[in-house]
C-alpha positions in Angstrom: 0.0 0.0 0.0 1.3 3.2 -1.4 1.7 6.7 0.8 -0.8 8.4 -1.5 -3.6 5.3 -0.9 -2.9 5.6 2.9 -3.5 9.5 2.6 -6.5 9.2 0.6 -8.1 6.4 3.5 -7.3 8.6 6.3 -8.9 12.1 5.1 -11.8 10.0 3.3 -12.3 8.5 7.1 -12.0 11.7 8.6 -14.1 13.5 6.3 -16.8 10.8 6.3 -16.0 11.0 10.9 -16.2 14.6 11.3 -19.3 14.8 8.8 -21.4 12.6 10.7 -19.9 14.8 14.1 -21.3 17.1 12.4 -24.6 15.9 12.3 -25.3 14.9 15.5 -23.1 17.1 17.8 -26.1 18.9 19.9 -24.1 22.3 20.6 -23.9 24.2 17.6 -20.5 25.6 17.6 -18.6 22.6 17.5 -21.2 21.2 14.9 -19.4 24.4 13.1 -15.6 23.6 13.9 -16.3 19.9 12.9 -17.4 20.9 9.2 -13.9 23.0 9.4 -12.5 19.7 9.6 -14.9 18.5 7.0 -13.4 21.3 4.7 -9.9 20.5 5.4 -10.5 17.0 4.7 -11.9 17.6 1.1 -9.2 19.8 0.6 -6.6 17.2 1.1 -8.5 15.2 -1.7 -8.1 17.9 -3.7 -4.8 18.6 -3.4 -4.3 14.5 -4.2 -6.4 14.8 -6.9 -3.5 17.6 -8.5 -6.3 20.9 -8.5 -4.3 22.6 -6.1 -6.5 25.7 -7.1 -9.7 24.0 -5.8 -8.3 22.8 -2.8 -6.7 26.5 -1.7 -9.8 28.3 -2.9 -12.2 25.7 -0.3 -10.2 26.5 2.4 -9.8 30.3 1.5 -13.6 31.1 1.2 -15.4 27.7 2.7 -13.3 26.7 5.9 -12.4 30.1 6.2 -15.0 32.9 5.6 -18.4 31.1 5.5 -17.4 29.3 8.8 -16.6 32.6 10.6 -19.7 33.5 9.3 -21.5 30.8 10.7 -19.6 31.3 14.0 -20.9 34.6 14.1 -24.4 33.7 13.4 -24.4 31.3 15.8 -22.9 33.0 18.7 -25.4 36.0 18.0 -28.4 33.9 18.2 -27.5 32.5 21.5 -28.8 29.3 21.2 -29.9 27.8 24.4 -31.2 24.1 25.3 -33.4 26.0 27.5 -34.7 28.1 24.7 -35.3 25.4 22.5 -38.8 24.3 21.5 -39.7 21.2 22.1 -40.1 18.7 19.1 -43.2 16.5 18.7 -42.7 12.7 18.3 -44.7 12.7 14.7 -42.1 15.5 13.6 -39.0 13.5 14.6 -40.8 10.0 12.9 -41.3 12.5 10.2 -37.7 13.3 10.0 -36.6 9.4 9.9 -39.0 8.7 7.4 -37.7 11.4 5.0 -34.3 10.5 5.8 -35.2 7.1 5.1 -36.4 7.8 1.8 -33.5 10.2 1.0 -31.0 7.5 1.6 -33.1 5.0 -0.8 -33.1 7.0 -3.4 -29.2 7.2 -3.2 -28.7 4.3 -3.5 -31.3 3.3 -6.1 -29.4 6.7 -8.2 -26.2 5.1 -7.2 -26.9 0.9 -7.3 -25.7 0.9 -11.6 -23.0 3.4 -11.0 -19.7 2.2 -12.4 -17.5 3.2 -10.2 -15.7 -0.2 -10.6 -13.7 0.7 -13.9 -12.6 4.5 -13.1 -10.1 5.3 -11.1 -8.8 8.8 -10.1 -5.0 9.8 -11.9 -3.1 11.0 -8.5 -0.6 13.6 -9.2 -0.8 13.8 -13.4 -1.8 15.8 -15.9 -2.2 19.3 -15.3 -6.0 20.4 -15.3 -6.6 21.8 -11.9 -3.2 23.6 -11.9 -3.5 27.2 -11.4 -0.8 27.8 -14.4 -3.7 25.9 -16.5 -6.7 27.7 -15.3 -5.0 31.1 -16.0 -4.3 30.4 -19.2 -7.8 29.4 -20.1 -9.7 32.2 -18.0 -7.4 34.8 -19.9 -7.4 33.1 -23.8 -10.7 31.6 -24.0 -12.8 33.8 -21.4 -11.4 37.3 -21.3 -14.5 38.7 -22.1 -16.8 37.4 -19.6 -13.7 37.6 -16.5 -13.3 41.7 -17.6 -17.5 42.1 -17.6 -17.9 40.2 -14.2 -15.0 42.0 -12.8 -16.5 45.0 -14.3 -19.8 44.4 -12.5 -17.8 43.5 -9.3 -16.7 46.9 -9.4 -20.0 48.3 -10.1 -21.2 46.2 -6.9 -19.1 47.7 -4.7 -18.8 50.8 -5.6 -22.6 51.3 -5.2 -22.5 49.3 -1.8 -20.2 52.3 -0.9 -22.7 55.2 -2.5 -25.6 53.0 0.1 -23.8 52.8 2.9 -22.5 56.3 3.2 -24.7 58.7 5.3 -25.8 61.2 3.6 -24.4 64.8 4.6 
């Protein structure tokens, strides 16, 4: 067994781990800082997978600034056990039961997936390189990268004229 297929094992157990901590921790915050471990994990796939770009970017903008976010969020809310409604027993049943029927249709979507045949190429070829992904946004997509940066501008330069007070 190889370095990389040891790698790829432990962050797909620890993603897989600190998803399902996710899911039933009860306090809220460390719900949040296990999907921070969630993002790192997928990052580290990733990275494996050679699309260093993609695996930077998740942990720039999702394990990053959406989770701070959500940190904030949560701590403003003060969420309480006390505070907390309680839940009927038909709404939790109802909850199973959809669950239940989510995870069927997975695996009827997923039961003549062949998965058996493809394999992921670990470290070759050059597609989620940065080096490749700048030369394609400014060759074949100039136009459309200068008109959203365009609009980007406009966004923010308007967010500015809002939020001023007026003199």
């Amino acid at each position: 067994m190889s370095i990389s297929e040891i790698l790829f094992y432990f962050l797909s157990v620890l993603a897989l781990g600190s998803a399902l901590m996710v899911v039933i921790s009860r306090n809220p915050v460390h719900s949040v800082l296990w999907l921070i471990v969630t993002f790192f994990a997928i990052s580290g796939h990733y990275i494996m997978m050679n699309a260093q770009f993609l695996g930077i970017v998740n942990l720039i903008v999702y394990a990053g600034a959406i989770m701070v976010l959500f940190l904030f969020v949560i701590m403003l809310m003060n969420l309480n056990a006390e505070t907390e409604p309680k839940k009927n027993k038909w709404l939790r049943m109802a909850g199973i039961v959809a669950g239940g029927c989510l995870l069927l249709v997975l695996v009827a979507a997923l039961k003549d997936a062949d998965v058996k045949n493809s394999a992921v190429q670990l470290n070759s070829g050059n597609i989620g390189l940065i080096e490749q992904l700048g030369k394609t946004l400014f060759t074949e997509y100039v136009v459309p990268f200068e008109i959203s940066s365009v609009l980007f501008l406009s966004a923010m330069v308007g967010t500015v004229v809002i939020g001023k007070k007026g003199d």
